[in-house]
N, C-alpha and C positions, 0 to 999 in steps of 0.2 A: 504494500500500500504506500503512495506517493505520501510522503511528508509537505505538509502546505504549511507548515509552522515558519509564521512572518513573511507570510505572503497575502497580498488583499487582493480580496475579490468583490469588484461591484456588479451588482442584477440589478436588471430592468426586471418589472413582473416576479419579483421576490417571494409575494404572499403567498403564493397558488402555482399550482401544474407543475412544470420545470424546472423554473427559477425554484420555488420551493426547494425540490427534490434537490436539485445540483448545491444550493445553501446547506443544506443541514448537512448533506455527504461531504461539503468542503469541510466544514465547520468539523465532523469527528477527526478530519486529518488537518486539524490544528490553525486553518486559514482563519483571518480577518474579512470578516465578510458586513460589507454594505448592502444594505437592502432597500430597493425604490420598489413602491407602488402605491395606487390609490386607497386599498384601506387601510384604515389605521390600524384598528383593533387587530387584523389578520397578522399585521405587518411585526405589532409591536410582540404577540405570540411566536411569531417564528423568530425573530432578535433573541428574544431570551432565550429558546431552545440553542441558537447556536452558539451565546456565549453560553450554554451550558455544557454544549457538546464538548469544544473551539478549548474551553479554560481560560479564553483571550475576548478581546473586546470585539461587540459587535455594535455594528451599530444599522440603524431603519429611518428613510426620508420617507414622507407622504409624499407623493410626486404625481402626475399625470405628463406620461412622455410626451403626448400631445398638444403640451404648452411650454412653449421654447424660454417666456421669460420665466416660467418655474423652474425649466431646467439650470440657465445657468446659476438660478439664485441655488438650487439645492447644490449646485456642484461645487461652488464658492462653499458651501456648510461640510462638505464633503472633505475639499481641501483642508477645510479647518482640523479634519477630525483625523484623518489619516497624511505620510508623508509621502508617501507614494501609492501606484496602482499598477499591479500585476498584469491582471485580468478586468478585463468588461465583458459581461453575461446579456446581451441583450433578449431577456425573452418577452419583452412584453408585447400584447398584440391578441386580436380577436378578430373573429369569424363572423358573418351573418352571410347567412345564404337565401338568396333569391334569384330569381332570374336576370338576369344584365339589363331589360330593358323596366323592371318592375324596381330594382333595387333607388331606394331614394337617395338623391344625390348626396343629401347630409349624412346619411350611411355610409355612402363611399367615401366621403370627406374626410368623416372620423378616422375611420378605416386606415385610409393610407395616410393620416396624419401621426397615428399611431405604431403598424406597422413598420413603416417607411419612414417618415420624415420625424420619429422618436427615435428609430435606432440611428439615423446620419445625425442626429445633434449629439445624443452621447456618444457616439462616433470620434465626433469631432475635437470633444471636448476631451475626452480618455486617450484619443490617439495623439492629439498633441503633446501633453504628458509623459506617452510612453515614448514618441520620439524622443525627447529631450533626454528623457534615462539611459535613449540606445536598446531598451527591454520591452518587453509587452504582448500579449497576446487577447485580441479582441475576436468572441466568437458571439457568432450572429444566426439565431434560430429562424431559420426559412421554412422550408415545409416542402413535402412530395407534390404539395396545389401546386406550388414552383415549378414545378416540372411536368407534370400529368395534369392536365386540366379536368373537371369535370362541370355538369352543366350544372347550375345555381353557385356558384363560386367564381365567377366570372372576376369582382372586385377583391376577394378573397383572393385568387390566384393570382392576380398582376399584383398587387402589394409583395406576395412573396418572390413573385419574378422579379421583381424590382429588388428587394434583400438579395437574392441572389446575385444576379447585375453585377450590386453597386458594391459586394463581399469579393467578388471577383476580382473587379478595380482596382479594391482597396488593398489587396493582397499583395499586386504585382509593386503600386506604390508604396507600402511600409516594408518589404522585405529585406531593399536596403538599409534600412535603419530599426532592423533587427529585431522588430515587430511581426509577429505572426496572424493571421487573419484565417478562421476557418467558419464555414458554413454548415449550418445541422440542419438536415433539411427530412425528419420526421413524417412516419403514415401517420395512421390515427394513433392519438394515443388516451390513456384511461384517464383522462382530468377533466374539468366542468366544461373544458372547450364547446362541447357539440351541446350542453344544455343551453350556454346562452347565446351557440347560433341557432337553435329552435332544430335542431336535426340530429333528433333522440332517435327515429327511426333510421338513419344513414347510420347512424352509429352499431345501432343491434347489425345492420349490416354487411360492415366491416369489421365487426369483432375479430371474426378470425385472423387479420392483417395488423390487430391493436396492438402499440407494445405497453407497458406499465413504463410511468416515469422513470424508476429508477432503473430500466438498462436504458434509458437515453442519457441519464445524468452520468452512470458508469464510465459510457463511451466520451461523455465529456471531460469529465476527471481524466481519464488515460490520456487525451489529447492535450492538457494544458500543456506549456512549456514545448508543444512540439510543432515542427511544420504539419500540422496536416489540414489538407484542401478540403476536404470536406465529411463529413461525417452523413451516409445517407441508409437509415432504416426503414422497413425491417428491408432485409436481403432481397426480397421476392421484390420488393417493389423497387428496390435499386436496378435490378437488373432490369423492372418494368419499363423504367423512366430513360434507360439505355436503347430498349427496343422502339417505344414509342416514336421518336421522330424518324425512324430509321422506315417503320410502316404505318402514316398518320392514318390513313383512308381503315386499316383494318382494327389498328387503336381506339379509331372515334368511335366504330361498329359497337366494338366489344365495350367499350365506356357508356356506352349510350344506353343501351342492351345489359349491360348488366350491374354496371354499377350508380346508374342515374336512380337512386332512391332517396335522394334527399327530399 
């Protein structure tokens, strides 16, 4: 097991799903962990579990990545608290699935405001940072939507294509300065994701493809401190996401046909 002892780790989406899962698993291997998200009370529960795990100081912002002058104010409270940053965990981000032309535009707004233009300001604000140390590794939760589309995920998917993109970009440019950049681009997985995009039946769906947070946090943990490009679960749908543009006409078939149950 990797020793994280004096090493900080900040999450986006701390409370809940991933960010949770990858927080408390830093935290028994001794990291300093930051945690951002919108509730409090969730937020301020999971801080104490990890300085309980950790032995070491934790610490928890209220934040909404979707507000750029919150962000820098929390990151200036951030600085305050710690002297450097390791790691940036961007997992925050949510679903709603409708069809492209029914989806409301202020849903889609949210969406990639969240999404996309949360994770490029903590981004920006963490990579600067770790340029300056010469150290750093910034990993950016995308999704299998990235890559495999399906119908009613239309704003959903292009937010994550768009993390992927701009995770791509951002790799070739921090590599010199000794910053690593990887992409987790996750099927379904067992967290409140698919209740609060209304697509509890998609989900009974895809069970069989679900993984449990904690072998996504696993594979995160084993990637810190290393070049890796990308991390894409589970197996069946990496190799999926490989075949798909290779035969789109028989993909969309088969997607349309069997897995359009949302």
């Amino acid at each position: 097991m990797t020793n994280l002892h004096g090493k900080v780790l900040v999450i986006t989406g701390g409370s809940s799903g991933i960010g949770k899962t990858v927080a408390l698993a830093a935290a028994k291997r001794g990291a300093t962990v930051v945690l951002l998200a919108r509730n409090r009370s969730k937020l301020a529960a999971v801080r104490a579990e990890c300085a309980r795990l950790s032995g070491q100081s934790a610490y928890a912002f209220t934040l909404d990545v979707s507000d750029p002058v919150a962000i820098d104010s929390v990151w200036d409270q951030i600085m305050g608290s710690v002297d450097h940053v390791d790691y940036l965990l961007n997992a925050a981000g949510f679903g709603i699935f409708e069809t492209a032309l029914d989806t409301p535009m202020h849903t889609a707004e949210a969406m990639l405001r969240t999404n996309v233009l949360g994770t490029m300001y903590m981004t920006r604000l963490a990579g600067r940072i770790m340029v300056e140390q010469g150290y750093g590794h910034i990993i950016n939760i995308a999704s299998m939507a990235g890559k495999i589309s399906t119908p009613k995920s239309g704003v959903y998917s292009a937010s994550k294509a768009a993390v992927i993109a701009y995770s791509n970009v951002l790799r070739m440019e921090l590599r010199p300065a000794g910053v690593f950049v990887t992409t987790v681009n996750p099927g379904p997985v067992r967290t409140n994701f698919f209740n609060r995009a209304g697509a509890e039946e998609y989900e009974k769906s895809v069970d069989i493809f679900a993984l449990d947070p904690q072998q996504v946090a696993k594979r995160i943990l084993q990637a810190l401190g290393r070049p890796v490009r990308e991390i894409n679960l589970p197996g069946i749908m990496a190799v999926a996401a490989k075949i798909y543009p290779l035969f789109p006409n028989i993909s969309d078939y088969i997607i349309v046909n069997v897995f359009d149950r949302k």
